[in-house]
N, C-alpha and C positions, 0 to 999 in steps of 0.2 A: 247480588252480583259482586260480592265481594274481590273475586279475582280479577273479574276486569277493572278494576279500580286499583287493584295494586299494578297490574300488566300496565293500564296506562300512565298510573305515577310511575313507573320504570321506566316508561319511554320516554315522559317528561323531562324526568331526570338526566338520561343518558342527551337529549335533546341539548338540556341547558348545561351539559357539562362540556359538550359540543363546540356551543356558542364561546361560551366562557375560556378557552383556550388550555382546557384540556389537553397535558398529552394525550397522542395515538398511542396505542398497543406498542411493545417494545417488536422493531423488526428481527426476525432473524439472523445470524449471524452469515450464513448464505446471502439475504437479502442485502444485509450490507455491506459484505464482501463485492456483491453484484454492481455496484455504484464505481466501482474502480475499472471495470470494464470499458475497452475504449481505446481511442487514441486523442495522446498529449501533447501541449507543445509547450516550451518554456522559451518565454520571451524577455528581451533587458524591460522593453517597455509594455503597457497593455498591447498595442500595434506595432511594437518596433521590434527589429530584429530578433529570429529565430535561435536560442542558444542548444536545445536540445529537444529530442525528442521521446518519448515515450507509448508502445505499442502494449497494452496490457490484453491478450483478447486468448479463448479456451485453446489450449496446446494439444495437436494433435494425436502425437505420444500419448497425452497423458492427459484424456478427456475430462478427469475431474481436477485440474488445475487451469489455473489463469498463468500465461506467461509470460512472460517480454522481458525485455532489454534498454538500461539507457543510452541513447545514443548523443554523441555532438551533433547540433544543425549543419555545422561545414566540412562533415567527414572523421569518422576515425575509423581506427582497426576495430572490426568485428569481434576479433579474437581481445577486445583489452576491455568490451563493454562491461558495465554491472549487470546480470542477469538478473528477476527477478520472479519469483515463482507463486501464487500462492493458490492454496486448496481452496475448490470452489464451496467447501463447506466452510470456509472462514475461520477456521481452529489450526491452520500452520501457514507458514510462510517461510521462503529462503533464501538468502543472495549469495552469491557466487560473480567470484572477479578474479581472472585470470591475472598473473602478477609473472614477468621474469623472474628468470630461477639461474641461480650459475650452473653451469656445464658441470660436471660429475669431474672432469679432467684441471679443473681451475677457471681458466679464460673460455670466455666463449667461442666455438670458432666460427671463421668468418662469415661474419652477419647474421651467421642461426641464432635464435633466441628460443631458448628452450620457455614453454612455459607452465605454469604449475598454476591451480586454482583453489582460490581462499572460497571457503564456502560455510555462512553461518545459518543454522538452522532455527527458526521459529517457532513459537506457541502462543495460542492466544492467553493474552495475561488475565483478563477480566476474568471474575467469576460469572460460569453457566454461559459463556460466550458472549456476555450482552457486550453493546460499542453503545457509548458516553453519544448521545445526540444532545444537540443544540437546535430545538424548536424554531428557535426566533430564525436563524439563520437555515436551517435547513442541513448545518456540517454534521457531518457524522466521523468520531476520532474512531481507532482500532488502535489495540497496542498488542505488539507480540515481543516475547522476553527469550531472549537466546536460551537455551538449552541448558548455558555453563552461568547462566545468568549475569554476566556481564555486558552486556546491550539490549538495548530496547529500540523495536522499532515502530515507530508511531504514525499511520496513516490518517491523515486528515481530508476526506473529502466531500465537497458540495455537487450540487448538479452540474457544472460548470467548473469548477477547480480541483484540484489534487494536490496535496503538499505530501512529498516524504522523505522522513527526518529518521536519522540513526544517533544514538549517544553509549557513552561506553566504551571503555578500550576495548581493542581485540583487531583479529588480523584484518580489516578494510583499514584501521587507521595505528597502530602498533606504535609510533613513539608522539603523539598528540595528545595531550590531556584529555580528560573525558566530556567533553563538551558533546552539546547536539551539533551533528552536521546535517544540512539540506542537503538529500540525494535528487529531490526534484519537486518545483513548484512549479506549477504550468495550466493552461487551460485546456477545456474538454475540443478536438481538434476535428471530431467528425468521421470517425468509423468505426464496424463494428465488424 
């Protein structure tokens, strides 16, 4: 019976590789695009005041993207949010942020604001789609790389938290060196 002898040193083995703290199998890029589904909130303290919110959840339009919008906690214009898109197969992403535009004539007239939207498009940068996990913690990074390859956008999430970061010049930040900027860090808020 040779084969059940190697069959069960195989399951031995996968057993003690188990134990041992062995990675899992690498997840999906779907799979871990699916961890950012949800709704966020970003607070000054763990329990203290509300500063923004974020709704990432399947866009009706556009059944195989995840959508949403960042918002402030105490109200702003809809039309001035960063929108935020990204494919439920986890290989593009996009933001888009409507910016005032001057009037074609010079001065704006009164009180119309015309406006016009900056929109950069994503890919995912890793090769074969895989997203950099952190066992110990459970985070999971994505990074997508603009088209024109100047920004990178880098999602960080745990079961519980969200971090997203933009670096790079280009039209959301046009005379800023190229530092990362936080677009949103926040907790998981309880909808789907």
């Amino acid at each position: 019976m040779p084969y059940s002898r190697s069959v069960a040193a195989a399951a031995a083995l996968l057993a003690l590789s188990s134990i041992a703290g062995a990675a899992p199998p690498a997840a999906s890029p779907a799979a871990d695009l699916d961890r950012v589904r949800g709704c966020w909130i970003q607070r000054v303290e763990p329990d203290g005041k509300a500063t923004r919110w974020l709704r990432l959840l399947p866009d009706h339009e556009r059944p195989s993207w995840l959508g949403g919008q960042i918002q402030r906690a105490d109200g702003d214009d809809p039309d001035r949010r960063l929108q935020l898109a990204f494919s439920r197969d986890g290989e593009r992403a996009s933001l888009t942020r409507a910016t005032p535009a001057a009037h074609a004539g010079g001065a704006t007239p009164q009180g119309l604001v015309v406006q016009t939207h900056t929109r950069i498009d994503f890919v995912r940068a890793l090769a074969s789609g895989q997203a950099a996990a952190d066992a110990a913690s459970g985070a999971t990074t994505l990074e997508y790389r603009a088209s024109n390859g100047a920004q990178r956008l880098r999602v960080e999430v745990e079961d519980e938290r969200l971090r997203l970061s933009i670096d790079g010049l280009g039209p959301l930040r046009p005379r800023r060196p190229p530092i990362a900027q936080t677009l949103f860090d926040g907790r998981r808020d309880g909808c789907d």
